[in-house]
DSSP file (Angstrom, degrees, kcal/mol; ACC not computed):
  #  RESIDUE AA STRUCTURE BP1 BP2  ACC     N-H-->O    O-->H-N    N-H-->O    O-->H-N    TCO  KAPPA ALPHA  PHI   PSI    X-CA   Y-CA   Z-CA
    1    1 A X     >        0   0    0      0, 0.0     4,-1.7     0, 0.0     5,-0.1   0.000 360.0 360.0 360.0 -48.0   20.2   -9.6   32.6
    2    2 A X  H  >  +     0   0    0      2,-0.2     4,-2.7     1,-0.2     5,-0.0   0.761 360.0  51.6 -58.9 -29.9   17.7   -6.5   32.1
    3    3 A X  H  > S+     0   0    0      2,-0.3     4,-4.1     1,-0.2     5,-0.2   0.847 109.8  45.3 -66.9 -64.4   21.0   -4.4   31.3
    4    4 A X  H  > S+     0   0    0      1,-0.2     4,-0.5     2,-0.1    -2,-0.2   0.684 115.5  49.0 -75.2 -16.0   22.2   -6.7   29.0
    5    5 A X  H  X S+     0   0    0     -4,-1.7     4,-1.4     2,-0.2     3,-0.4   0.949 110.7  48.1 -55.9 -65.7   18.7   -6.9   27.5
    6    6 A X  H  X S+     0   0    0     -4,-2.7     4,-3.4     1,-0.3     5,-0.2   0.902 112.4  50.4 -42.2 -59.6   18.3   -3.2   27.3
    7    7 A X  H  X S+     0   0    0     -4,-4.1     4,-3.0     1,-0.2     5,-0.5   0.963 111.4  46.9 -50.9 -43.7   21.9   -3.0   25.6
    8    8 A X  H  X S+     0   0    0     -4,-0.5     4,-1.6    -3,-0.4    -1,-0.2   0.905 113.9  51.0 -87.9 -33.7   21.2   -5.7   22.8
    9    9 A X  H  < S+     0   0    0     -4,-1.4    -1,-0.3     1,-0.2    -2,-0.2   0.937 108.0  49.4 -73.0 -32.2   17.8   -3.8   22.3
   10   10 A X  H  X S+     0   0    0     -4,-3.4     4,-0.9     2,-0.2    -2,-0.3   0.677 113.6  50.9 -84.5 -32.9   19.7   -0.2   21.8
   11   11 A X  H  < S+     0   0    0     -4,-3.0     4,-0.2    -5,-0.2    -1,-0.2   0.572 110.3  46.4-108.9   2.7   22.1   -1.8   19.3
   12   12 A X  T  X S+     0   0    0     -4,-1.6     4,-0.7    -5,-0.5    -2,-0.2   0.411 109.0  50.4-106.1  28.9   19.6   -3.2   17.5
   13   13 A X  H  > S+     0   0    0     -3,-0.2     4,-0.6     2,-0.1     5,-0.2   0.639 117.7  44.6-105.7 -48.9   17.3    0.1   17.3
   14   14 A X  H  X S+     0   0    0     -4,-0.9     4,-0.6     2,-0.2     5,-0.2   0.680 110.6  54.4 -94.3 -15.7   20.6    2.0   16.1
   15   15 A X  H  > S+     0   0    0     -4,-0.2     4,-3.6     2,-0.2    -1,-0.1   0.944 115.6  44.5 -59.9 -73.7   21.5   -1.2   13.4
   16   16 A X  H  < S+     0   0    0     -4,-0.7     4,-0.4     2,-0.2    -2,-0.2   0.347 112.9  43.7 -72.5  12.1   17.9   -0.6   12.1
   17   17 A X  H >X S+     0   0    0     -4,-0.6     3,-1.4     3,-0.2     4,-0.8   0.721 116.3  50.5-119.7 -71.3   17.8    3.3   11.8
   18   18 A X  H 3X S+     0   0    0     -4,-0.6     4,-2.5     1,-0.2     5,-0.3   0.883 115.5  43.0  -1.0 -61.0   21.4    3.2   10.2
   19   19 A X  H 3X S+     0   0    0     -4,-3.6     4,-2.0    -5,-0.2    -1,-0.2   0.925 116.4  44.9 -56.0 -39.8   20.1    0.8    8.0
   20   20 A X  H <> S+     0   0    0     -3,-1.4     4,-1.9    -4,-0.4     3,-0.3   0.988 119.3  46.3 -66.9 -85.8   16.6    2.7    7.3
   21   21 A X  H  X>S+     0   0    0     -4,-0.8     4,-4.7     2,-0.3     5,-0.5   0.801 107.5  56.1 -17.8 -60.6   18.6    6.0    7.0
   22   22 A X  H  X5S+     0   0    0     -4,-2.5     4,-5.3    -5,-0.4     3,-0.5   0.991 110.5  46.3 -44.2 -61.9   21.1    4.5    4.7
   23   23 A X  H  X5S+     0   0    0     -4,-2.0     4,-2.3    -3,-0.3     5,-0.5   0.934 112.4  44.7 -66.7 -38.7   18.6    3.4    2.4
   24   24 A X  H  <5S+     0   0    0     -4,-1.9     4,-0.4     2,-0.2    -1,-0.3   0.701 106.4  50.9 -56.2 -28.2   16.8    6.0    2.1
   25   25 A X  H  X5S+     0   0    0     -4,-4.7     4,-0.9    -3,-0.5    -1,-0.2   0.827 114.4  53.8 -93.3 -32.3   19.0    8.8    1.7
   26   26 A X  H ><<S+     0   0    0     -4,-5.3     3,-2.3    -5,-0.5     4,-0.4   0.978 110.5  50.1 -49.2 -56.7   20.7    6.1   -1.4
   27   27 A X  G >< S+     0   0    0     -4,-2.3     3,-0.9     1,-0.3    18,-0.4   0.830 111.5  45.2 -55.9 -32.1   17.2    5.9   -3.0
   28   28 A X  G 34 S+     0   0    0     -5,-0.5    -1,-0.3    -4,-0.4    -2,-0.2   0.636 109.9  51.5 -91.0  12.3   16.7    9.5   -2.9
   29   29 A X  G << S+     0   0    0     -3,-2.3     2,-1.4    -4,-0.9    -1,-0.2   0.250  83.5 121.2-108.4  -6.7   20.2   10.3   -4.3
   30   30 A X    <   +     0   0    0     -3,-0.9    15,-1.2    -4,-0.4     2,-0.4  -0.598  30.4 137.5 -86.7 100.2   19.3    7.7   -7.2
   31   31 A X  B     +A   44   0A   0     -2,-1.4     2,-0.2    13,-0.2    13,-0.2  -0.929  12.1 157.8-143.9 130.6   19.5    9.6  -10.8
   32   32 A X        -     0   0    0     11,-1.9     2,-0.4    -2,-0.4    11,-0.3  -0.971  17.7-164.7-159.7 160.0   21.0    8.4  -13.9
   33   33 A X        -     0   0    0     -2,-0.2     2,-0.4     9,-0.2     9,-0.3  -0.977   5.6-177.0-141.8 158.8   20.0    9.8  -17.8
   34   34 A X  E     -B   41   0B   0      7,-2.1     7,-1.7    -2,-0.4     2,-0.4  -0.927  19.3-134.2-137.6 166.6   20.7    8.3  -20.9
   35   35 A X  E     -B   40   0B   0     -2,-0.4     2,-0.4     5,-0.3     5,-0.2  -0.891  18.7-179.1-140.0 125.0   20.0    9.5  -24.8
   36   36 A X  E >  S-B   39   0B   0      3,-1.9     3,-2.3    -2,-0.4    -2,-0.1  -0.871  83.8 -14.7-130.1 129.0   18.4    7.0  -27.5
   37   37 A X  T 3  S-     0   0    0     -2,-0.4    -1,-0.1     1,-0.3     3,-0.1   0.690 130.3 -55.3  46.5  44.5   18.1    8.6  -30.9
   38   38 A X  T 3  S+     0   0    0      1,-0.2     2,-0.4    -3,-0.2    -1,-0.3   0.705 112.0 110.5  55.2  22.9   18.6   12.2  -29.3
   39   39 A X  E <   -B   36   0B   0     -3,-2.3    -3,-1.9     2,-0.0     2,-0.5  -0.982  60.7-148.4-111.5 127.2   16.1   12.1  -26.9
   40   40 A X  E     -B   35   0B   0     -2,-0.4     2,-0.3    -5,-0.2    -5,-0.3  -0.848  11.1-163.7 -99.8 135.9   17.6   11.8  -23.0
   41   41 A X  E     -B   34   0B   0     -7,-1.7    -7,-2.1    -2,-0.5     2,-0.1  -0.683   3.9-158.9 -89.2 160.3   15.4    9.8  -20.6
   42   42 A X        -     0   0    0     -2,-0.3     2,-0.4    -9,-0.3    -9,-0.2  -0.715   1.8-156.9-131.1  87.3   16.2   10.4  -17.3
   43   43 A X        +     0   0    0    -11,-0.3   -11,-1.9    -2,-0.1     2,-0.3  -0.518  24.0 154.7 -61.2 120.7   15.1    7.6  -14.4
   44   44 A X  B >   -A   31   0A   0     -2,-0.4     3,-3.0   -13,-0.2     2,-1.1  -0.989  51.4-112.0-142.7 156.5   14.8    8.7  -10.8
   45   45 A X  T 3  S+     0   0    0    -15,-1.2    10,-0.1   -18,-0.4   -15,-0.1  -0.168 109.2  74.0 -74.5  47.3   12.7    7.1   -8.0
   46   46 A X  T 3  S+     0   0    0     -2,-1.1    -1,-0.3     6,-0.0     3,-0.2   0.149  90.9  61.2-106.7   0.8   10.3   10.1   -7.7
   47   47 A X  S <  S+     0   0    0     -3,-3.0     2,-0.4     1,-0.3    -2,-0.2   0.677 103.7  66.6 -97.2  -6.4    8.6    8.7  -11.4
   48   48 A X    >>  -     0   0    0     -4,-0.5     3,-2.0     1,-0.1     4,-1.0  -0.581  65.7-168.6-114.6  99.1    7.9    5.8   -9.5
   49   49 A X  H 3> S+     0   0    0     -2,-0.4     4,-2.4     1,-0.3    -1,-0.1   0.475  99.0  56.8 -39.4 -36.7    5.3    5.3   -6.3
   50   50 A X  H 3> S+     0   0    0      2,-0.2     4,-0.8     1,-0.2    -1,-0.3   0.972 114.8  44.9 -64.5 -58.8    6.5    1.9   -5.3
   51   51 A X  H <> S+     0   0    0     -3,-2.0     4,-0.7     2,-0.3    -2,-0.2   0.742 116.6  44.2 -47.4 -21.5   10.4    4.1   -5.0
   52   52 A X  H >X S+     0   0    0     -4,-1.0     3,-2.1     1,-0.2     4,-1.9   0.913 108.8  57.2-110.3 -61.0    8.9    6.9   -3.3
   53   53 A X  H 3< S+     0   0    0     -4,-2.4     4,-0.5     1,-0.3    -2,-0.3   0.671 111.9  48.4 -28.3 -37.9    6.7    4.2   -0.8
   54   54 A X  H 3X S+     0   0    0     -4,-0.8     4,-0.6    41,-0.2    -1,-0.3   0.478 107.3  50.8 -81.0  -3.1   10.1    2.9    0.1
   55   55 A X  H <X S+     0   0    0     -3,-2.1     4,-3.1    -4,-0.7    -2,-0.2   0.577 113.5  47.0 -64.8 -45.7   11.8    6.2    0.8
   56   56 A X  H  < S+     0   0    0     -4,-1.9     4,-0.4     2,-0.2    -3,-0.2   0.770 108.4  49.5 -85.6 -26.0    9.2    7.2    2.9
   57   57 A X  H >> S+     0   0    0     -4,-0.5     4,-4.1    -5,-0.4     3,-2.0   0.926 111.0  58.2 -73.1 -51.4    8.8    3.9    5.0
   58   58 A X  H 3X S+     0   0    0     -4,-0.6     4,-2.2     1,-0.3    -2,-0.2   0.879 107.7  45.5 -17.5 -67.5   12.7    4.2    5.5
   59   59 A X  H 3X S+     0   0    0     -4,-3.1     4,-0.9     1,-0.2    -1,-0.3   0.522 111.6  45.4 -72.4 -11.3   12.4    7.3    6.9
   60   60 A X  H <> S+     0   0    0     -3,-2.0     4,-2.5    -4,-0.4    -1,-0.2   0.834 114.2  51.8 -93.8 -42.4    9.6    6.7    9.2
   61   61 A X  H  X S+     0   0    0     -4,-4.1     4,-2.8     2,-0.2    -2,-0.2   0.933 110.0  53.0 -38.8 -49.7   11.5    3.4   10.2
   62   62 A X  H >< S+     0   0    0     -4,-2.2     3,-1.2    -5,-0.4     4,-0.3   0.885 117.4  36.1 -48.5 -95.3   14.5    5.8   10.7
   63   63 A X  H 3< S+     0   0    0     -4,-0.9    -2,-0.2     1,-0.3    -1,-0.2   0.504 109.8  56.6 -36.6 -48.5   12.6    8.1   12.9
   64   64 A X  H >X S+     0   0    0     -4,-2.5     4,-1.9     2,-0.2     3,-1.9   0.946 107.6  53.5 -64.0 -55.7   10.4    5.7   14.8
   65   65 A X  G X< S+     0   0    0     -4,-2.8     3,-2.1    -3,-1.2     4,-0.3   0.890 110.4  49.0 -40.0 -80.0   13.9    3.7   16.1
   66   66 A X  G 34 S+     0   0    0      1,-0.3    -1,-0.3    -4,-0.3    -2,-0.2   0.202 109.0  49.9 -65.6  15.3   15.3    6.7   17.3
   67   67 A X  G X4 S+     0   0    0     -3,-1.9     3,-1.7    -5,-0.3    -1,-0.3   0.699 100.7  62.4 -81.0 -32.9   12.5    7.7   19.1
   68   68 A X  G X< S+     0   0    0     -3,-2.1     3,-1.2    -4,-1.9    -2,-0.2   0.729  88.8  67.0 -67.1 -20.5   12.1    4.8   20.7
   69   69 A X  G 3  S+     0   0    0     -4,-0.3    -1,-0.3     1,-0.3    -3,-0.1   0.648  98.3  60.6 -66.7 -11.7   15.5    5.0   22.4
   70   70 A X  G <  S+     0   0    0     -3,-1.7     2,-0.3     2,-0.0    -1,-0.3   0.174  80.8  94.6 -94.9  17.0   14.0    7.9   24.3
   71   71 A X  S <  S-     0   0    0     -3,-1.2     2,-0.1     4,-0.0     3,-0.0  -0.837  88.9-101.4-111.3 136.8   11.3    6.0   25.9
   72   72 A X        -     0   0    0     -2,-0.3    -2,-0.0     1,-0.1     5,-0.0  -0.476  17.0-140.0 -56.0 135.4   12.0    4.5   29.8
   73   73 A X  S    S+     0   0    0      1,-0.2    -1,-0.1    -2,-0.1     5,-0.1   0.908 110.4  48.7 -71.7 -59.6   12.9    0.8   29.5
   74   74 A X  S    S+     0   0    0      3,-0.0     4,-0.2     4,-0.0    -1,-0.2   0.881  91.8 113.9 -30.8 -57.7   10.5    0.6   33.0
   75   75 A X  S >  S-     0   0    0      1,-0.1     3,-0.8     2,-0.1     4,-0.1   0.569  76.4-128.4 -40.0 165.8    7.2    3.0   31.2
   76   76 A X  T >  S+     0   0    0      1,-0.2     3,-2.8     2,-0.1     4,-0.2   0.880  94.2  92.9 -92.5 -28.6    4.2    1.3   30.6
   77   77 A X  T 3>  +     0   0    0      1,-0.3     4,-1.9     2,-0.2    -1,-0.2   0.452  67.3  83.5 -65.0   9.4    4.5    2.7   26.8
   78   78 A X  H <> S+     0   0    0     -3,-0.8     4,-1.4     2,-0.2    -1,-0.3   0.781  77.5  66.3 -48.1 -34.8    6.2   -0.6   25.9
   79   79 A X  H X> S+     0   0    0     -3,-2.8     3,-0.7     2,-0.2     4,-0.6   0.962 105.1  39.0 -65.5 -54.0    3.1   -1.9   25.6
   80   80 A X  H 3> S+     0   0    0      1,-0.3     4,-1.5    -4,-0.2     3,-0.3   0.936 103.6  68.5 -30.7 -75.2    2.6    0.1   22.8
   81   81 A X  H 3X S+     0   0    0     -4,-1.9     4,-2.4     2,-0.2     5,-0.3   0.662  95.5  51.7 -30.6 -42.3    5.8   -0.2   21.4
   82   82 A X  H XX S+     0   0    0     -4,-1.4     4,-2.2    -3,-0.7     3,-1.1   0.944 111.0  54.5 -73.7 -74.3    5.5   -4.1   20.3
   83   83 A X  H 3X S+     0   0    0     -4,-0.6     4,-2.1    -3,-0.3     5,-0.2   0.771 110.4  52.4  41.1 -81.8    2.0   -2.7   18.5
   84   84 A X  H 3X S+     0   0    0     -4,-1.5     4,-3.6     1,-0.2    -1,-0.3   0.791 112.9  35.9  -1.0 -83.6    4.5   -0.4   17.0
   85   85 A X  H <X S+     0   0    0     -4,-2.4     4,-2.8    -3,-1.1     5,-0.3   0.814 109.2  57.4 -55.9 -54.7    6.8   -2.6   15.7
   86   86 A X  H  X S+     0   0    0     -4,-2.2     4,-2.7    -5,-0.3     5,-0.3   0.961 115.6  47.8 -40.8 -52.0    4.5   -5.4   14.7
   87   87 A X  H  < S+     0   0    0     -4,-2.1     4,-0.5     2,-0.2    -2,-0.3   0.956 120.7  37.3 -58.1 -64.9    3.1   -2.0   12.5
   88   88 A X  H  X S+     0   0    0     -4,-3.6     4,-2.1    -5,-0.2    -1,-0.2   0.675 105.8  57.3 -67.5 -17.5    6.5   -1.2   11.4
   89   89 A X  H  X S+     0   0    0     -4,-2.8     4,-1.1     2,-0.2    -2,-0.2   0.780 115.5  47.2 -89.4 -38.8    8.3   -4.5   10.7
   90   90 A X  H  X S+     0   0    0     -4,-2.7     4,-1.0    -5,-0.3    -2,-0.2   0.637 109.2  52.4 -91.5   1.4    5.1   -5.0    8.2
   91   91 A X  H  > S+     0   0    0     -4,-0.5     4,-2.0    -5,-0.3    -2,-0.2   0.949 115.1  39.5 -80.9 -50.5    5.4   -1.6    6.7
   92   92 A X  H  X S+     0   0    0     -4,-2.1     4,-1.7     1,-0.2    -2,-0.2   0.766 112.5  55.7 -60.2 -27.8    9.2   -1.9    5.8
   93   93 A X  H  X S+     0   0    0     -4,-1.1     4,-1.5     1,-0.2    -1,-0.2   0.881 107.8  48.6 -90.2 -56.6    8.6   -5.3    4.9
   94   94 A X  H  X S+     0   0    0     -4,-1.0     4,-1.9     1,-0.2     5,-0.3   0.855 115.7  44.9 -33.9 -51.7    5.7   -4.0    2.2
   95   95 A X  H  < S+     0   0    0     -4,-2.0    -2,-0.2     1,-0.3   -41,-0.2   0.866 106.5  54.1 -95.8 -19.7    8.0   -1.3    0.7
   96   96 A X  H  < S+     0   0    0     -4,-1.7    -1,-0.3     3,-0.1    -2,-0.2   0.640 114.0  44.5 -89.2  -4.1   11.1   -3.3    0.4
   97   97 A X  H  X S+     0   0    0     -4,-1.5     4,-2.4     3,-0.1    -2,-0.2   0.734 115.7  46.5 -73.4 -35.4    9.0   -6.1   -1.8
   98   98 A X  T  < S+     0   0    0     -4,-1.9    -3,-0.1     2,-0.2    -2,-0.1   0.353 118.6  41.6 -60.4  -9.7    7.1   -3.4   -4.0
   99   99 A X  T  > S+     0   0    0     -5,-0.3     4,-0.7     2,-0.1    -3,-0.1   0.678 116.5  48.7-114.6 -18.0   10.7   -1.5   -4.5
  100  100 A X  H >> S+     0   0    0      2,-0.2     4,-1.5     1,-0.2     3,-1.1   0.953 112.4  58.5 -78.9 -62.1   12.7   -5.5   -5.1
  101  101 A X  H 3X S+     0   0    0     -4,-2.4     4,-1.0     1,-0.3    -1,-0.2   0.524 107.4  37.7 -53.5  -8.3    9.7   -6.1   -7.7
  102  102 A X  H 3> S+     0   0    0      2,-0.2     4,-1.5     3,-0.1    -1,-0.3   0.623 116.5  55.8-110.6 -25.1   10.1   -3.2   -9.9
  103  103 A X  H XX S+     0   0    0     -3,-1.1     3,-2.4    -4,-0.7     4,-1.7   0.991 103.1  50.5 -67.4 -53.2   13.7   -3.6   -9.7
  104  104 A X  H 3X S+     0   0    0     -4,-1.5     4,-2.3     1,-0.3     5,-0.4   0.896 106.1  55.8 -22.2 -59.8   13.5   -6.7  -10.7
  105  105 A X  H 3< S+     0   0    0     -4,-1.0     4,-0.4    -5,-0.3    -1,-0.3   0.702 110.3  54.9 -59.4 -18.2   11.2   -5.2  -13.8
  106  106 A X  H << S+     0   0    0     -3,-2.4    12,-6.0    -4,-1.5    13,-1.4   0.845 105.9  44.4 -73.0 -25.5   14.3   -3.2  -14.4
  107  107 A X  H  < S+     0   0    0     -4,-1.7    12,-0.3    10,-0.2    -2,-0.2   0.920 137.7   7.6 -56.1 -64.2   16.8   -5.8  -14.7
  108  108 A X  S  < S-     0   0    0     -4,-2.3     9,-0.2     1,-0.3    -3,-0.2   0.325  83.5-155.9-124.1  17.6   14.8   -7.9  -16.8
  109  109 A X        -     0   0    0     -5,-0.4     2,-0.3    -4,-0.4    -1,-0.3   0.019  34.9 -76.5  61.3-133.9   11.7   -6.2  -17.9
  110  110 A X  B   > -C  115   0C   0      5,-1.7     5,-3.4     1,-0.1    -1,-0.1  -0.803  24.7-165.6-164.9 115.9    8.5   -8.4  -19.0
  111  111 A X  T   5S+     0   0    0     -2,-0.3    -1,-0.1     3,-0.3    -2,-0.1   0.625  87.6  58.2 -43.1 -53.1    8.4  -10.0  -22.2
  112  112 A X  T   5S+     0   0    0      1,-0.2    -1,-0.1     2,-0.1    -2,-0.0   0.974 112.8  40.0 -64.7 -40.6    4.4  -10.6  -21.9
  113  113 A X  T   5S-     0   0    0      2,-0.1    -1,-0.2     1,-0.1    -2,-0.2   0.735 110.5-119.1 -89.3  -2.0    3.8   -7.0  -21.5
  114  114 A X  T   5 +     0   0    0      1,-0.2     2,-0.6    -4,-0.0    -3,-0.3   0.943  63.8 145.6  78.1  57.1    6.4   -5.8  -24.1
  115  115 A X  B   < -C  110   0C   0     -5,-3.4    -5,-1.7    -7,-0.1     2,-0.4  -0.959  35.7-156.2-113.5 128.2    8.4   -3.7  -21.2
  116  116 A X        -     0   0    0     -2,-0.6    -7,-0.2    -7,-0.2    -8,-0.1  -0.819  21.6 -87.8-100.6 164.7   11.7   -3.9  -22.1
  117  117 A X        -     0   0    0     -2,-0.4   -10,-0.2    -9,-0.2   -11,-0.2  -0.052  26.1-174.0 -54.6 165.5   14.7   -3.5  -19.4
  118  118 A X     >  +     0   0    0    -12,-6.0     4,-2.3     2,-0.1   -11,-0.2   0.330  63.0  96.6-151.6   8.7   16.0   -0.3  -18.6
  119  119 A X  T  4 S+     0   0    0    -13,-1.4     7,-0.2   -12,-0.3   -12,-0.1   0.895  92.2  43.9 -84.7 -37.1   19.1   -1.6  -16.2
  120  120 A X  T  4 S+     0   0    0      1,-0.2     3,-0.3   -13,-0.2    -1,-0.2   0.690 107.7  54.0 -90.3  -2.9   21.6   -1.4  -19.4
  121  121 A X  T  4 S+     0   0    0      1,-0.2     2,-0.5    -4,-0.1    -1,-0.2   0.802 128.0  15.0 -87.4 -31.4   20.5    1.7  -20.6
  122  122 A X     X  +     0   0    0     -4,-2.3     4,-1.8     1,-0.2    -1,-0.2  -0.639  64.5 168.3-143.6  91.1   21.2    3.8  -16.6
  123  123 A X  H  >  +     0   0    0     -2,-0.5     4,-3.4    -3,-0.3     5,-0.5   0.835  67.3  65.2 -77.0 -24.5   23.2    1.4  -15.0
  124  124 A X  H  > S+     0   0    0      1,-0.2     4,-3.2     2,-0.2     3,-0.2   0.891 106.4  46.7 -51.5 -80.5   24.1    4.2  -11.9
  125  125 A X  H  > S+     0   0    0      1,-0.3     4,-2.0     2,-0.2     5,-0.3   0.789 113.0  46.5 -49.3 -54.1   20.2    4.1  -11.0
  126  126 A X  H  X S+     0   0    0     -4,-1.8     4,-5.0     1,-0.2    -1,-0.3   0.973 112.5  51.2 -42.1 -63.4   20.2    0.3  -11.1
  127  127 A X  H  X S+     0   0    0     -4,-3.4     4,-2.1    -3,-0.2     5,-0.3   0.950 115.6  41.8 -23.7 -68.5   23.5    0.4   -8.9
  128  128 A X  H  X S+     0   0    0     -4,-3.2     4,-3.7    -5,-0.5     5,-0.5   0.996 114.7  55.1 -56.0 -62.3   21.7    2.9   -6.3
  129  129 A X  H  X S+     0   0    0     -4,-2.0     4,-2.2     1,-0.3     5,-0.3   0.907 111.5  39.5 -19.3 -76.7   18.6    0.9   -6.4
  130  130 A X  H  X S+     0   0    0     -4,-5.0     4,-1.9    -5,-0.3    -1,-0.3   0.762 111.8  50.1 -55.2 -28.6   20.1   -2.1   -5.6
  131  131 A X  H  X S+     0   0    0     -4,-2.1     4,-0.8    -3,-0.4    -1,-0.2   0.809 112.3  56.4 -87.6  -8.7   22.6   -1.1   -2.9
  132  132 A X  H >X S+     0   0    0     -4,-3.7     4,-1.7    -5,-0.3     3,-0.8   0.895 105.1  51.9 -67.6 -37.2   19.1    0.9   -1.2
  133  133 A X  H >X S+     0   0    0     -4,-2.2     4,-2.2    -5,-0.5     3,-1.0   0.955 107.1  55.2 -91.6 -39.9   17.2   -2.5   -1.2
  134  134 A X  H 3< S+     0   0    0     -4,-1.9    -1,-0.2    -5,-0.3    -2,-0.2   0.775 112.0  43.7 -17.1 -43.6   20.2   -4.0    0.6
  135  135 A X  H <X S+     0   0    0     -3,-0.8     4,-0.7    -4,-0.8  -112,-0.3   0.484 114.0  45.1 -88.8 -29.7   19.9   -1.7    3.0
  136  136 A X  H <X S+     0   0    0     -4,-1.7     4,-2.3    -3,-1.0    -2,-0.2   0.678 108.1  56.8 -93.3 -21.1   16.8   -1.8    3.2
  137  137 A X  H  X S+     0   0    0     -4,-2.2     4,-1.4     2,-0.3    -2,-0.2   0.728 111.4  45.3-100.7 -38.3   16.7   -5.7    3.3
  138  138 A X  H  > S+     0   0    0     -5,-0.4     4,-2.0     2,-0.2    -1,-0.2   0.812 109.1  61.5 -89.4 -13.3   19.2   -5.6    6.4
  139  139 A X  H  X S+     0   0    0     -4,-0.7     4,-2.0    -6,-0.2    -2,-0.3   0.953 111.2  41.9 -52.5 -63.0   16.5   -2.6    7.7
  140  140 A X  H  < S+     0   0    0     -4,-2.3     4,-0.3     2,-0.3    -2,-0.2   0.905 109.8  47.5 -45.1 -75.8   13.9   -5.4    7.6
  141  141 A X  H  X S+     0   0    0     -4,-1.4     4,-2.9     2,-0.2     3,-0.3   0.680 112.4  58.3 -57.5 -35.3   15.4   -8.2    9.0
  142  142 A X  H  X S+     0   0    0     -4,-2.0     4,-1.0     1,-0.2    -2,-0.3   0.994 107.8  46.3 -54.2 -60.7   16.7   -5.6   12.1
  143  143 A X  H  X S+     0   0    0     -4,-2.0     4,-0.9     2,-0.3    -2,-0.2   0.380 109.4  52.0-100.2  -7.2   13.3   -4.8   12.8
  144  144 A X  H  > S+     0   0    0     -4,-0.3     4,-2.7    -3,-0.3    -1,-0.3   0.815 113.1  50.9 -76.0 -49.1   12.1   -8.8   12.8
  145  145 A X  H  < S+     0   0    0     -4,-2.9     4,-0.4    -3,-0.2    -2,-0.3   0.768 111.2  43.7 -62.7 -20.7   14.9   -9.2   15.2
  146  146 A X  H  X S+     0   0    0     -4,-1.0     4,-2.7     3,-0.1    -1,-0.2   0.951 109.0  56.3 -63.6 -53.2   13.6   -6.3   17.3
  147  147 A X  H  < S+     0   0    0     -4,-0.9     5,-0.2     2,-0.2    -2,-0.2   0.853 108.7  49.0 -47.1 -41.8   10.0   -7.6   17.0
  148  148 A X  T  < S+     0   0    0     -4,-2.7     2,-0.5     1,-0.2     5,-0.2   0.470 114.4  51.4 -64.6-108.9   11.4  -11.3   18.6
  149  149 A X  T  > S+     0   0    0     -4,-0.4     4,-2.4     2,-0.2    -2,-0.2   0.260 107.3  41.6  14.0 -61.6   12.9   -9.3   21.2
  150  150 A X  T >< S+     0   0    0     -4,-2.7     3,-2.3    -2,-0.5     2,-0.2   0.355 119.9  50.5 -99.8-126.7   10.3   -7.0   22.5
  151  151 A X  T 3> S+     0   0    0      1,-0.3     4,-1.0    -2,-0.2     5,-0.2  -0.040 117.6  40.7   5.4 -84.0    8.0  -10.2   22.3
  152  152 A X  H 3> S+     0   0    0     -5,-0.2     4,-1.5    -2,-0.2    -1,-0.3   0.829 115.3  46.8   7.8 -79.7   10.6  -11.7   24.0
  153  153 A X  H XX S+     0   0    0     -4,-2.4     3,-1.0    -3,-2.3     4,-0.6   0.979 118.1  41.5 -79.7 -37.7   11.4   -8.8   26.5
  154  154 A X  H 3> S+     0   0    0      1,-0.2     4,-0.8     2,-0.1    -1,-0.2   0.980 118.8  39.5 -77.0 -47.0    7.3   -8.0   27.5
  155  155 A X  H 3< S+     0   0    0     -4,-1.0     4,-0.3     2,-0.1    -1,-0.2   0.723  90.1  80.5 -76.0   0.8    6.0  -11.3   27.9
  156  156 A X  H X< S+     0   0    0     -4,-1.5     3,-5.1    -3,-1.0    -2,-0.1   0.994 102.4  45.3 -55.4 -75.3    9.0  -13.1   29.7
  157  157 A X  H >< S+     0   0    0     -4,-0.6     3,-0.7     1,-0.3    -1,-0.1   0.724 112.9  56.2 -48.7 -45.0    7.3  -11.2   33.5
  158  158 A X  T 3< S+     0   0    0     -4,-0.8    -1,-0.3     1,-0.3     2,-0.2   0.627 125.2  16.4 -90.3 -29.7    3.6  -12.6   31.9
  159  159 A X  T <         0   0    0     -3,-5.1    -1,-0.3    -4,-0.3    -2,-0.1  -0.483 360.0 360.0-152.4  78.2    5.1  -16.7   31.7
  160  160 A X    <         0   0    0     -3,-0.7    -1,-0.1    -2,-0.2    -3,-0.1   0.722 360.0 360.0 -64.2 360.0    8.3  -17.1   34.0
């Protein structure tokens, strides 16, 4: 049983740093330019903090999973880990709702505030956008399923 625990925990640690990776290296790859009246705009997620807050949780999400596979399944630093996770599962969770709401405000802007939408003028950066919060969205949902898990795996010895 601990074996087959262990395993189910190790392919979801490599599910969610794949995922974390994925998105992250799309977000930062996300460039598109257009030109309105001979002027070109160019959109990339470094003009926006919410984009660059979700690059950077990625990547610590990335990083943190595959550290974690190097930690003893026996070590007392488990305890820690769930602390972690709890830590990380709301960090990813934060950056891939701050990075859906301003796509959303690119798709269909805001009327009240006179922003108009910017998805038909550089549909490649919408494209990237979107398939990064995908990624990012199955990033999340790995790393709640980790969180049951290691819940799960430390407090089963604590109520048999």
């Amino acid at each position: 049983m601990a074996k087959s625990s262990r395993l189910f925990s190790v392919l979801l640690r490599l599910l969610a740093a794949a995922a974390t990776l994925c998105a992250a290296i799309v977000m930062a790859t996300s460039h598109d330019s257009t030109t309105v009246f001979g002027l070109t705009f160019d959109a990339k997620f470094q003009y926006t903090p919410s984009l660059k807050f979700f690059v950077i949780a990625n990547a610590i999400g990335c990083f943190y999973s595959l550290l974690v596979l190097f930690i003893p399944s026996g070590s007392s630093l488990w305890r820690f880990v769930i602390v972690f996770d709890v830590i990380l599962a709301l960090l990813l969770t934060a950056a891939t709702a701050a990075a859906g709401a301003l796509a959303e405000l690119g798709k269909k802007g805001n009327s009240h505030a006179g922003w108009m939408p910017i998805c038909n003028q550089v549909p490649g950066f919408c494209d990237h956008v979107m398939g990064s919060l995908i990624c990012g969205l199955v990033g999340v949902v790995a790393y709640l399923l980790i969180l049951l898990h290691t819940i799960h795996t430390v407090m089963s010895p604590l109520f048999p």
